[in-house]
N, C-alpha and C positions, 0 to 999 in steps of 0.2 A: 427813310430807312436808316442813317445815321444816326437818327435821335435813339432808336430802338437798339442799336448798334452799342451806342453809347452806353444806354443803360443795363443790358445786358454784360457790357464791359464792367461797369463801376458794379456791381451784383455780385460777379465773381472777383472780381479782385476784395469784396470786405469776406466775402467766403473766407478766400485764402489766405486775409491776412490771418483770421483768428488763431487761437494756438489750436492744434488739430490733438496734442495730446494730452492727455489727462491729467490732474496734480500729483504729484509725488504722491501727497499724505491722504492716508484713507481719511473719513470722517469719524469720530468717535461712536462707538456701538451705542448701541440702546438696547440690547438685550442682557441682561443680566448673566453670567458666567454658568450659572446655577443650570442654567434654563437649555443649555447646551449640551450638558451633558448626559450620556445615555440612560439615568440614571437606574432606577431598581429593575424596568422590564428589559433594558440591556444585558445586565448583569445576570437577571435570569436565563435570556438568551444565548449568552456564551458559555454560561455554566452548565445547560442541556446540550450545546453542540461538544462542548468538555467532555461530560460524561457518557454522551454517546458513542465521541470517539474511545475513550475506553474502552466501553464493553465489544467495542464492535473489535477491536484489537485483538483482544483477549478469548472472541469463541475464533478469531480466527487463528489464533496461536492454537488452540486447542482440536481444531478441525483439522490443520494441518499436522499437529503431530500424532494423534488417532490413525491419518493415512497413512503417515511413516511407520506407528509401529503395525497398524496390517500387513503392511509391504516386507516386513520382516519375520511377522508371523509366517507368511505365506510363506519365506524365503526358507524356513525352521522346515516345516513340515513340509515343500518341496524335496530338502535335502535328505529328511528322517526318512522319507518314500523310496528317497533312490540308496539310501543305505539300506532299508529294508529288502531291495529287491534283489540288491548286489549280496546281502548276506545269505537270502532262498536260494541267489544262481550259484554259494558260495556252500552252501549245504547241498547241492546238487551233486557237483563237485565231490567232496568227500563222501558221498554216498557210492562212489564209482571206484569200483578196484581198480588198483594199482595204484593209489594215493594213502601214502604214508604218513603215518603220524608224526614226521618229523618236523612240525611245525607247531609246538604247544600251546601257543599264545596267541593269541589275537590283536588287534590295533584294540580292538574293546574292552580286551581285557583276557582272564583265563577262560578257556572254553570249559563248557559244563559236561 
């Protein structure tokens, strides 16, 4: 068992002597510089994610401010409604004796 002892010993000690890390310097390429690069179907490829992302930018600048001006339309014609109603409860009003013309004008304007 010694003998086998032995060379199991002498086995790992040439293991460990060897250097376990690698050279410093890579080895010189072999592929030509050319050959690396993305060339024309890259270029086509970032140029369609390019302009994709543009347009997709641009309906969304246009979607979002569509909602805005709804939200403002609405907001128009909300408030023309509640003038409208306030100015019928406002003709009511002077329709009723004992209200006097002492008020010639209006926020709106001259009364007709």
């Amino acid at each position: 068992m010694t003998a086998l002892g032995d060379l199991a010993l002498g086995a790992t000690v040439r293991l460990l002597a060897q250097p376990s890390t690698p050279s410093p310097t890579l080895p010189a390429s072999t592929v030509p510089d050319e050959a690396v690069t993305p060339g024309v179907w890259g270029f086509v490829a970032i140029a369609f994610v390019a302009i994709a992302t543009v347009l997709i930018i641009v309906d969304m600048t246009r979607r979002v401010r569509r909602t805005r001006y709804r939200g403002e339309v609405r907001e128009r014609i909300e408030a023309e409604r509640a003038e409208a109603s306030q100015a019928a409860a406002g003709l009511d009003e002077e329709a009723r004796p004992g209200q006097g013309d002492d008020e010639p004008f209006r926020e709106g304007g001259p009364r007709a």
